[in-house]
N, C-alpha and C positions, 0 to 999 in steps of 0.2 A: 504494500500500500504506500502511496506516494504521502511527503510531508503534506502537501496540501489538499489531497484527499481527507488524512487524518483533520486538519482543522474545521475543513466541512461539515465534515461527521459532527465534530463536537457539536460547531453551531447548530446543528435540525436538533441537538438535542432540546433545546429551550420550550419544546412541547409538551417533555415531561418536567419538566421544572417549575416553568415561569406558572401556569394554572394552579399548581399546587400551593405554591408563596400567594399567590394573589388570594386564593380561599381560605387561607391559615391569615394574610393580611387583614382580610373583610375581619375575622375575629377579633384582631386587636386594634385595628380603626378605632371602635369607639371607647376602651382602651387609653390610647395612645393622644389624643385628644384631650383628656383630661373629664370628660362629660360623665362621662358613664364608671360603675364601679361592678365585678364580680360582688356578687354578696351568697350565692348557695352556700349550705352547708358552714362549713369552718372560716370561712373567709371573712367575712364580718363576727361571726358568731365567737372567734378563737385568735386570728393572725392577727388584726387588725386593731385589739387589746396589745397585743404584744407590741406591734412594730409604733404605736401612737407611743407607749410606752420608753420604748428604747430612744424613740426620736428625741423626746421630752428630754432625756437625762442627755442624751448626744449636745441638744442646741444649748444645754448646761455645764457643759463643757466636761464630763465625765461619761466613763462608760460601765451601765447599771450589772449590776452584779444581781443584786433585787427588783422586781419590780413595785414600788411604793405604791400601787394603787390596788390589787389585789389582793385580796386576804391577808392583811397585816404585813406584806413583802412577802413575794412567793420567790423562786426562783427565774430568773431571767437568761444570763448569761448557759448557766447549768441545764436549761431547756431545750432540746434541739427543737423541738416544737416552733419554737419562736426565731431557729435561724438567724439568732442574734451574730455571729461572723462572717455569714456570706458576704461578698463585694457587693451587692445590688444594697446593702446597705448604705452604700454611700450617697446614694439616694436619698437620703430620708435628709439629707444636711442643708439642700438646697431646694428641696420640692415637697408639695404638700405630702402627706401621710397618705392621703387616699390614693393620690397617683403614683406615688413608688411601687405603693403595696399591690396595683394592677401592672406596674410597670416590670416585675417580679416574675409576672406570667408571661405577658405577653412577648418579653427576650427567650426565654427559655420555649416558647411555644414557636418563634421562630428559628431558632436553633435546630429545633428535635431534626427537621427534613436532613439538614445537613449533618448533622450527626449520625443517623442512620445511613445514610449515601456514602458516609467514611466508612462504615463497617460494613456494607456490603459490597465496597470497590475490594476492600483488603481482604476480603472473603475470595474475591474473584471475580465478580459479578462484572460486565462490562457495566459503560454508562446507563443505557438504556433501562435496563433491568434493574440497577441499583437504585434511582428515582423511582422506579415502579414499587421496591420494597418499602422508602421511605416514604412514599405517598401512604401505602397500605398501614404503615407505624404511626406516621404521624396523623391521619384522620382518622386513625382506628377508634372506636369507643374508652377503649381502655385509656388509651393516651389524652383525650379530651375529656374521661371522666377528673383527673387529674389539673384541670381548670379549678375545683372546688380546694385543693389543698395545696396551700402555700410551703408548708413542708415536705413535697413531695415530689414537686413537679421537676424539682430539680434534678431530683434521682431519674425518674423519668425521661430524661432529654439526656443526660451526662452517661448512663449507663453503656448505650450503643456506642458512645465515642472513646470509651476506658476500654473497650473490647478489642476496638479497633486500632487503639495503641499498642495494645499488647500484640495483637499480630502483624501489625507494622514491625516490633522491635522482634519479634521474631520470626522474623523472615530472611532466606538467606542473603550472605554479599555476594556481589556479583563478580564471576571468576575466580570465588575466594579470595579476594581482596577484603584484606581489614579496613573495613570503612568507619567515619565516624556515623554514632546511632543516635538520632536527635530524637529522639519518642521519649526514649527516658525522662525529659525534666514534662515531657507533655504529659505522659502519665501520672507523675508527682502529680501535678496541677490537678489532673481530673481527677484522681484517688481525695487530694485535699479539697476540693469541692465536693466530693458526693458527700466525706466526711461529715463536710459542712454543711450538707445543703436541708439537714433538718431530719433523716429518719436515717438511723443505724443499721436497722434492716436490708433496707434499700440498698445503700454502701458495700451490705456483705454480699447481697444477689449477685452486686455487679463484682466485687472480687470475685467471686465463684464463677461467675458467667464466663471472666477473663481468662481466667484459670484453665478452665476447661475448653477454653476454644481452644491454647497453645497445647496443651495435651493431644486435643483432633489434629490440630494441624502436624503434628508429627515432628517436634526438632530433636524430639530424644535422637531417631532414628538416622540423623545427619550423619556423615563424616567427620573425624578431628580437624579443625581446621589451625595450623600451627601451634600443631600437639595440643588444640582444648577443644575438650566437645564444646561443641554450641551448646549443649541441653545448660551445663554449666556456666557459663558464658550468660547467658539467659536470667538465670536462676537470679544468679547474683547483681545483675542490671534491674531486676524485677525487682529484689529486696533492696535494692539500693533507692528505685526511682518509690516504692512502698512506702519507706521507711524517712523520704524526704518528705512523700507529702504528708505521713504522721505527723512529722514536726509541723508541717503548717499549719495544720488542723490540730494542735496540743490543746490551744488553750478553751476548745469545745469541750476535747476529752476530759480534760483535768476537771473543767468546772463541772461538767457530765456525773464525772467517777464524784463528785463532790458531795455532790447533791445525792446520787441516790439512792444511798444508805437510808438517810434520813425519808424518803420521800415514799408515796404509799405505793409504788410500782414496784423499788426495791426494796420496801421492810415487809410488806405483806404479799403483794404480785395481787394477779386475779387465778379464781377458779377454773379448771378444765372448762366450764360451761359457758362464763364470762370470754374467758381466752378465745374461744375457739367460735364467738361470732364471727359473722360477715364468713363464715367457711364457705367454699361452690358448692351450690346444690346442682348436682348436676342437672333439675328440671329447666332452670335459666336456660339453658342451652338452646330453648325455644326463641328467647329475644336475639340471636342470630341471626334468628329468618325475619323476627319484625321488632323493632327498638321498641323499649318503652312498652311492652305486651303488659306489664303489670299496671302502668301506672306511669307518671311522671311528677318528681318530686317539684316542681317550679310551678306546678298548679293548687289551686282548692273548690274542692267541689267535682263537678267533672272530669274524669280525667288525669285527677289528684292518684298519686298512688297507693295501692290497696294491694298487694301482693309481697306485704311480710311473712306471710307464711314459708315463701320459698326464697326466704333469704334471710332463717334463721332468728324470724320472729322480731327482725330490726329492720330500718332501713336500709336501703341496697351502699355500703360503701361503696361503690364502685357502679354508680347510677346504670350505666351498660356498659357490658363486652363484645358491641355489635362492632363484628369486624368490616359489615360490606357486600355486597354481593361479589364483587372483581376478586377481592383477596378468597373467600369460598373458593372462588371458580380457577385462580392460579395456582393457590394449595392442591387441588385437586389435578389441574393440567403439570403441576411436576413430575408424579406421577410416585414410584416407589423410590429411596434415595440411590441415586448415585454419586458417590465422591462427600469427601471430609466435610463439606461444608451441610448439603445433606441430612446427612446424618446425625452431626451435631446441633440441626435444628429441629429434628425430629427428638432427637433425647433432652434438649431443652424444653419440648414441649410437653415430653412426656412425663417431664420431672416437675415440672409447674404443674400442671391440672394433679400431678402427686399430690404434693405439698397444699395446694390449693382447694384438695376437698376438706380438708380441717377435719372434722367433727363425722364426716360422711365416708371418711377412713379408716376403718380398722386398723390400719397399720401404722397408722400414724398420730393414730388420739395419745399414746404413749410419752410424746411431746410436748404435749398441753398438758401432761397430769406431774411433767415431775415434782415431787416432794408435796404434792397436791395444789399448789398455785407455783405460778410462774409468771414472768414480765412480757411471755412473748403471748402476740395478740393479733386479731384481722389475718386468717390464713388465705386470704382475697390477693394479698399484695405478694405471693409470690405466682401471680399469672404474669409479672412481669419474664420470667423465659419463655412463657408460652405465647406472649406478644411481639418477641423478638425474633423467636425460632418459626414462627408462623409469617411474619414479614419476610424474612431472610425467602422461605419456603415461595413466595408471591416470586418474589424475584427469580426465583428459578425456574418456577412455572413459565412467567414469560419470558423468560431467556430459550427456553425450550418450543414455545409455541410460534417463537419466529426464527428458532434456525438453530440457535445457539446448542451448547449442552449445557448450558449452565457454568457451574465450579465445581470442580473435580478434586482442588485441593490440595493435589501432590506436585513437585513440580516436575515439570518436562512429562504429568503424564496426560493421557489424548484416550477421547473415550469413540466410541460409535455413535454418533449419533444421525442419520441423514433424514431419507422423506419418511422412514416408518416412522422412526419417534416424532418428527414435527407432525405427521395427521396423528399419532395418538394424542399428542400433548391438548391437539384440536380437539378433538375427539372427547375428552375427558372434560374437556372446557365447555362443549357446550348438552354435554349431556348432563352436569352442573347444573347449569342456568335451566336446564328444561325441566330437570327434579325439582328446583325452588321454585320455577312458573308455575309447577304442576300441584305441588300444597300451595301455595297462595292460592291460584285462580281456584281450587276445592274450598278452602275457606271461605274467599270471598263467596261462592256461590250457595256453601251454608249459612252465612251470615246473610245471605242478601234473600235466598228464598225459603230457607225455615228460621223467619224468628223465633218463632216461638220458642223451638228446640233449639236455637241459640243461646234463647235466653234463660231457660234450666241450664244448660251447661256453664253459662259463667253466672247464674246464681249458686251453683256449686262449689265455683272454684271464689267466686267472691264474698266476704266476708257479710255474715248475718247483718252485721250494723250497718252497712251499706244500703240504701234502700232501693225498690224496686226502680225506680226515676234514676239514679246510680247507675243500676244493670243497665237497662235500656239504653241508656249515654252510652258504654260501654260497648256496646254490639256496634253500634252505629261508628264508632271510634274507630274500633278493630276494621271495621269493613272498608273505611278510610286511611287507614293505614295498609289493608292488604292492595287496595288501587294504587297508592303511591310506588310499594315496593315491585308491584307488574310494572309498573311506568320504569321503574328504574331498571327491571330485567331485559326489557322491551330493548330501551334505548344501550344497554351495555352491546345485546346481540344485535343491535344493527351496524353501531359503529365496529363492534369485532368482525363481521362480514367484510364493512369496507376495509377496515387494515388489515385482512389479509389477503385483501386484493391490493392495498397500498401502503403498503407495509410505512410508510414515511408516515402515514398517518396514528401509527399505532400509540402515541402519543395523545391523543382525543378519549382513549380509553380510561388514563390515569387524568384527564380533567374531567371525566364525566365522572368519577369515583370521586375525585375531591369535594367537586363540586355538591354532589349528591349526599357525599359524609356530611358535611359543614349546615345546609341545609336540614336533613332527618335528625343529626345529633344536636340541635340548635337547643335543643333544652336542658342542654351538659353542661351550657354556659349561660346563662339570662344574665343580665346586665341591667341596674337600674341609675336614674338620674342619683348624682352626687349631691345634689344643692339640699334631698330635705333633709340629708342623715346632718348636715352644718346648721340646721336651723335650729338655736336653742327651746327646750319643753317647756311649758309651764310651768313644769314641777319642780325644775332646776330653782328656780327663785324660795324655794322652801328648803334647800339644802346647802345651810351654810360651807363653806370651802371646810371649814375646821375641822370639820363633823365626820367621822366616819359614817357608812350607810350599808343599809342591809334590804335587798330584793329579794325575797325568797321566792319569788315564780322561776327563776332562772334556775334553781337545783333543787325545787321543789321543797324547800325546806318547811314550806307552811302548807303540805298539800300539793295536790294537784294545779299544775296552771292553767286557767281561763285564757291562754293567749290566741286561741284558733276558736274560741268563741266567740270573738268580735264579729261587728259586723262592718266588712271591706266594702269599697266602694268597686271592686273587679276581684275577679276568684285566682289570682295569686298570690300565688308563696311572698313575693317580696314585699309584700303587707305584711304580712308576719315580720320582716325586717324591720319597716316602719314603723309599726305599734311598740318593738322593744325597744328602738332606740328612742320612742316618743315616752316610753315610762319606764327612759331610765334605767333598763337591765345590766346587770353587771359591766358587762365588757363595754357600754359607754361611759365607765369612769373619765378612762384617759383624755379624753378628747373634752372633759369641762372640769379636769383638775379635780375629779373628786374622790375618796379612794371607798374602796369597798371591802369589807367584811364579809368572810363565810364564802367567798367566790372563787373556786378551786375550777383548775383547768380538764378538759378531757382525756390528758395525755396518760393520767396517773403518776404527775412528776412534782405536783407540790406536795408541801408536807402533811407526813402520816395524819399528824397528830391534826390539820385542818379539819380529814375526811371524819377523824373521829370526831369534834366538835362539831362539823357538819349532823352526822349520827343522832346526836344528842338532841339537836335541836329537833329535827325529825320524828322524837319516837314519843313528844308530850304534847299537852294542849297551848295555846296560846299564852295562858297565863305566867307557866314557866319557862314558853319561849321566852317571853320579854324580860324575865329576870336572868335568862341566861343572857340574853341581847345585851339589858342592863351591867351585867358582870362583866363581860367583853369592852365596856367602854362604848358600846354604838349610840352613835344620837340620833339615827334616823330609821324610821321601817317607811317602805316604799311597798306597795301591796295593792294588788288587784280586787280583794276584798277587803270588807269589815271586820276587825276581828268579834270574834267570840266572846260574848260579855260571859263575865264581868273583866273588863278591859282595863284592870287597877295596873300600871306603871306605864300606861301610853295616855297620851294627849291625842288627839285628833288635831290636824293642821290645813287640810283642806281636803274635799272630795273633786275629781277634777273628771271633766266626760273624756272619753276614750275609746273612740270605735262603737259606739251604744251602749258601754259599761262604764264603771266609775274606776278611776287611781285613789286610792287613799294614801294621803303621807302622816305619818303618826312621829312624833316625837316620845323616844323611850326616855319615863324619867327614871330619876336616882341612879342615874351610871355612875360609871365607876371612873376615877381622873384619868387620865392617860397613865400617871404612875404615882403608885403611892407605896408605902411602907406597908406592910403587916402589924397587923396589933396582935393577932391568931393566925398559927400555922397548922394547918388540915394535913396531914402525909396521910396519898392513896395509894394502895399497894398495887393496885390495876385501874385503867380506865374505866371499865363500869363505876365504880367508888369513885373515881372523880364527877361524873358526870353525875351522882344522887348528888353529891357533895352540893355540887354549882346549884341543881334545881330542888335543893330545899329551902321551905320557906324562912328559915332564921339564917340564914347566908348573907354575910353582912360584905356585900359590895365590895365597899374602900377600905376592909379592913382585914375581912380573910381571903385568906392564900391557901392554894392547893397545894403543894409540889409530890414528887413520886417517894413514897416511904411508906413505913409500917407505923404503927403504935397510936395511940389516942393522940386529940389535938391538943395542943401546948400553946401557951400564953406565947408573946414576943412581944421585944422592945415597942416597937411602933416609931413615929414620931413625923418628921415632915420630909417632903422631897420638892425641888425645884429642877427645873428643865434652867439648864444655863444657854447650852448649843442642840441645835436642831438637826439634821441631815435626812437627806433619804435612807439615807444606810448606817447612819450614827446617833447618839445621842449620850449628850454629856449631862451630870444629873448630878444637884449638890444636894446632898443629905444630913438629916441631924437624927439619929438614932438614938432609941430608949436604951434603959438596962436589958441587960440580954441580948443583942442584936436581933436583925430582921431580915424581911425576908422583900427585897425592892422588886414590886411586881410592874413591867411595862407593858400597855400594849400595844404591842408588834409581836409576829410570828415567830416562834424557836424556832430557829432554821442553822444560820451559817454565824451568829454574831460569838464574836469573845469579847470579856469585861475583866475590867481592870480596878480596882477600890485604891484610890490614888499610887497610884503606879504598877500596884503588885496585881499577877495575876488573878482571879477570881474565878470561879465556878459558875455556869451558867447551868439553872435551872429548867424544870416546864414549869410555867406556875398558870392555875388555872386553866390545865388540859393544854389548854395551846400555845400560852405565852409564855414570856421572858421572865424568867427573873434571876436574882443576881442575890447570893447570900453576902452580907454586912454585918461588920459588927456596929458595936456601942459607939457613941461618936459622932466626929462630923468628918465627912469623907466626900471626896470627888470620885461620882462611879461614872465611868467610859465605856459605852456600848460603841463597837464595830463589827465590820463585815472584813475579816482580814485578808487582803487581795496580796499578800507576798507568792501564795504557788503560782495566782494567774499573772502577776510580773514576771515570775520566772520562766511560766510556760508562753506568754508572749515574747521573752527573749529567744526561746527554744523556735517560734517559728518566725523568726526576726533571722535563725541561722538556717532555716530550713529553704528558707527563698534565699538565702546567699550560697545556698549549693546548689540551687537549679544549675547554672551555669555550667557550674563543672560535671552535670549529668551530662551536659551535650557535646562533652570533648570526651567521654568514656568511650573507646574503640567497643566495640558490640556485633552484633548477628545480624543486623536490620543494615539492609542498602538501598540504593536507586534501581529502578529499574532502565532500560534502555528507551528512548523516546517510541517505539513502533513496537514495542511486548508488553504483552495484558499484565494482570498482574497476577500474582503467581497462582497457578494451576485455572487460570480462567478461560473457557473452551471461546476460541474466535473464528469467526467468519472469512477475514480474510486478513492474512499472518504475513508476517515480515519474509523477506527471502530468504530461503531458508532452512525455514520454520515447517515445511510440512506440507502436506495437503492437508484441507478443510472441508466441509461440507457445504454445499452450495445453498447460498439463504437467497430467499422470493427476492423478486424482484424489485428494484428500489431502498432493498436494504443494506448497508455496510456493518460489516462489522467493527468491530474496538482493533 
């Protein structure tokens, strides 16, 4: 093939590329703009607490270790939830919070295509076919369900390009020449992002994924090349490029391993039963063939989803796994594996839907039970090999259906492939498409001429509390959905006719996929106006800045929440946004300066002892909620209801309307000061005993103290305390203690602080289940509460050296080389080959090969 043939080539590719950016564009358009904000799911309801958070203490010239607006300081830094060290943080320095925090996704969701296109080139895959797989990854369901989680999405886009370094860096030099290997400091990088990018999990997938592709790819099996095996060679540039981006990612880990002793994921975990939600049922497998068959979460009323049942009795983590019609029908036109690349994506995916039936595994519930809880959770999130090895698999399909063989994987080896396999490949493709025409169009035509028996069948499968006007919605839905997804089998088999009469065209097939992903998956992403979540509540004016505050609808600690009983002015979900952030629910602390009490995150990473005051609160009537409120220091209740008379320690402060319901904000009296002394010390030998302790009625506030011990309660000094210096993370406190010392109770959260009684170190207590306290004696003393950041200065210095060895990763001689301007890349089967190089098989007409 001539040089300028090759350029050619390149250019027609833009058919598969440029449509795909343009449909992943249209997604972060409004995005990108600033107008519009993601709000499903964890986005507003989780990130968006965090990143206002982090900004807040950033534009004050420090970086939070705690976050002061949550539960007394929960963890921040220690969180990977909150992705508090990724780069996209430097965002948050110069532009609002709402738009970073979209801005988060929408780089990463432009990323993914090219990300994928690197691991399918290094796979083998010519251009053509490598766009066709990242089209299939990146519109996939999986990958846009990943729109709703900010610490995810990173993993998500980063994992295909970690893969793709590792088999860059193992791949041979050419002529056996020692060449320099520059992938090394690239895989540091992408190791130290995934690290970073907010889930451990995910991190480990993608080591594993990497792992196991240089295993398929075969370098044990090399020759010595100046006396060193390559497998060696490899080995040690892998734990070298590993171990650099460790360091860059320390000071996650450090603050990580910090925290989670103390924290309720690692001092309790969850149960097998807990664990092992969000597991695949393998019923789902029907949303395949039409999105959204259950339900869709971005509605209410209509429409709304109702198919918990088969997805473990909770909401779908992973809204859909609908790959597509095209991807279907490419998987299937690969046909059985040939060659390393193959195979390795068939045992990716067979090890994914493994892992990924959780609960529905016998072999694998084992997992979820050790020591009877455990911290691992969501067995949904390892479909990521089964999304990657299913892409790879698209790509080989159509590499096959127009000429190619695909990747074969070894180098210098050449398979058979001529006109049989390319009419099978056909063959298989559209007897695909004619099996999903053939259950759809039978659906539609049950749906469309037996309602009646339509409508037993999904009063069957839909839940009793749904009402018949429900069902009926529901048929009509489905029947509308099975026309769209014909429309879309219709239009794939026409354009595949003409490309493979014009094979130039075949390019029209991966916009017609895109286009059609972007479009049916459009409720993976809903997007609302930015302006009302800034508009301040009403309610805001009844809650002093001072005050700490308590919403119990948000972790139901008063009951059940009224929040989907409102009445909306349209039947979506992003009303349900509206109304929390219009009364006030936790995670709008950050964003009006106020902090909130009793508000623990989803991840299971703030402290034990919150969930257990959480508990407490939970399991009594009103009365002795407000005395535990009252003990806690809180001076506000925020509530959708009236409490329960007799209503003796709250004031009433306004009733305010709210969607046809009323906001109550009640002022809880007789708190407790922010810190006082003990005059009485309670020692409880267990939590339960703490918690009667608190909600008995002679519990005297500002004067008795809990801490963990045995024996009757015991008189103490008592006397006075003063706040001298304030911080987020500090507080200096002058005391004058009785005879006998005391027991200085504050409230903020036991978490990470150490105390000092003028200079010397001091013991830090729990006082009162969840707080602080700090034993003193007699006297007058200066007590120093901090949050001591010496390991995270050090593990910041650690990845301060971790980025000053990138450099010398890329002068490390290594395994990985250039290839020649006119040869594919290694083991990838081509059309028409350098001179040379072989005979090929002859591809249609109007096609070139790589």
């Amino acid at each position: 093939m001539a040089i300028g043939e090759v350029s050619a080539r390149r250019r027609s590719t833009w058919l598969f590329w440029l449509p795909l950016l343009l449909a992943l564009g249209a997604i972060a358009l409004p995005l990108l703009r600033g107008a519009e904000t993601l709000f499903l799911r964890d986005v507003l309801n989780t990130h968006l607490e965090m990143k206002w958070a982090q900004a807040w203490a950033l534009h004050r010239g420090y970086f939070p270790i705690l976050d002061p607006f949550r539960a007394g300081g929960q963890p921040l830094a220690g969180n990977p939830d909150a992705v508090p060290f990724y780069p996209t943080n430097l965002l948050y320095l110069w532009s609002s919070p709402f738009w970073a925090l979209n801005a988060h996704f929408w780089i990463h969701l432009l990323l993914a295509p090219f990300a994928f296109f690197w691991l399918a080139r290094r796979w083998g895959l010519a251009r053509e076919p490598a766009w066709v797989a990242a089209a299939c990854y990146a519109a996939s369901g999986f990958y846009l369900s990943h729109l709703s989680f900010y610490n995810l999405i990173a993993g998500a886009t980063l994992t295909p390009a970690l893969i793709a370094a590792c088999l860059a860096l193992g791949q041979p030099p050419v002529s056996g020449r020692r060449v320099v290997a520059p992938m090394a400091p690239i895989i540091a990088l992408l190791w130290a992002l995934l690290l970073l990018g907010g889930d451990p999990m995910m991190a480990g997938l993608a080591a594993l994924l990497a792992g196991s592709a240089l295993l398929a790819q075969g370098v044990w099996r090399r020759p010595p090349v100046d006396g060193t095996r390559p497998a060696f060679r490899l080995l040690a540039q892998l734990a070298a490029a590993f171990g650099c981006g460790t360091l860059v990612a320390l000071p996650q880990i450090v603050e990580f391993l910090r925290i989670l002793p103390v924290s309720f994921r690692g001092f309790y975990g969850y149960s097998p039963l807990v664990a092992t939600v969000a597991s695949w049922d393998p019923r789902q497998a029907a949303e395949w063939l039409i999105p959204f068959l259950f339900g869709r979460l971005d509605l209410l009323g209509g429409g709304s989803f109702w198919g918990s049942r088969f997805y473990t009795d909770t909401p779908p983590y992973y809204p859909a796994l609908y790959p597509g019609f095209l991807a279907l029908a490419l998987v299937a036109a690969g046909g059985r594996p040939r060659g390393r690349m193959a195979w390795w994506s068939w045992g990716a995916i067979a090890a994914g839907i493994f892992c990924s039936l959780g609960r529905f595994n016998p072999l694998l519930s084992w997992l979820f039970s050790l020591g009877g809880h455990n911290s691992l959770r969501y067995p949904v999130k390892f479909w990521m090999p089964v999304a990657v090895g299913a892409a790879l698999c698209c790509g080989e399909g159509f590499a096959r259906m127009f000429g190619e063989g695909g990747a074969v994987g070894a180098v210098g080896e050449v398979g058979d492939v001529g006109d049989v396999g390319y009419r099978a490949a056909w063959r298989r493709w559209f007897l695909v498409l004619a099996a999903v025409a053939c259950l759809l169009g039978s659906l539609a035509l049950f749906l469309a001429f037996f309602p009646d028996r339509a409508r037993l069948v999904l009063r069957w499968l839909i839940p009793q509390e749904k009402t018949a006007l429900f069902v009926a919605a529901e048929r009509l839905r489905w029947l509308d959905l099975c026309r769209q997804s014909l429309a879309v089998v219709a239009a794939l088999g026409l354009l595949a006719a003409l490309a493979r009469l014009r094979p130039r065209l075949a390019g029209l097939l991966v916009a017609a996929h895109a286009l059609t992903q972007v479009l049916l998956l459009r409720p993976l992403y809903p997007t609302d106006a930015i302006a009302p979540y800034r508009v301040p509540p009403p309610a805001l004016a009844y809650l002093p800045p001072g005050l700490t505050v308590v919403n119990p609808d948000f972790n139901y600690l008063f009951g059940p929440s009224r929040l989907k009983s409102g009445r909306f002015p349209a039947p979506l979900a992003l009303w349900f946004e509206r109304r929390a952030f219009y009364e006030l629910y936790p995670f709008t602390g950050p964003l009006w300066g106020r902090r909130y009490e009793l508000n623990e995150g989803p991840e299971g990473l703030d402290s034990f002892l919150t969930r257990m005051a959480q508990g407490a609160v939970k399991g009594v009537k009103d009365e002795q909620r407000l005395r535990l409120l009252a003990t806690w220091g809180i001076g506000r209740l925020v509530i959708d209801r009236p409490l329960e008379p007799p209503a003796a320690g709250a004031r009433l402060l306004a009733a305010l309307p709210s969607f046809g319901q009323e906001l109550y904000i009640y002022e809880v009296l007789g708190r407790a000061p922010e810190v006082f002394l003990a005059r009485r010390i309670l020692p409880a030998p267990h939590l339960n005993a703490a918690a009667i302790y608190l909600g008995a009625s002679g519990f005297d506030r500002g004067g008795d103290v809990i801490i963990p011990g045995s024996g009757p309660p015991r008189p103490a000094g008592g006397g006075t305390a003063r706040v001298l210096r304030r911080g987020p993370e500090s507080l200096e406190v002058e005391v004058e203690v009785g005879r006998g010392g005391s027991v200085l109770a504050v409230q903020r959260a036991l978490l990470l602080y150490r105390a000092t009684v003028d200079g010397a170190p001091a013991s830090v207590v729990a006082a009162n289940l969840h707080h602080t306290g700090v034993e003193v004696p007699a006297g007058r003393h200066r007590v120093r509460l901090w949050v001591d950041r010496t390991r995270f200065h050090r593990a910041l210095g650690a990845a301060a050296l971790g980025l000053a060895l990138l450099p010398a990763l890329g002068w490390w001689p290594g395994t990985g080389g250039r290839r020649p301007l006119l040869r594919s890349p290694v083991g990838a089967r081509t059309l028409v080959r350098a001179p040379g190089e072989g005979a090929s098989p002859s591809p249609p007409e109007g096609w070139e090969g790589d």
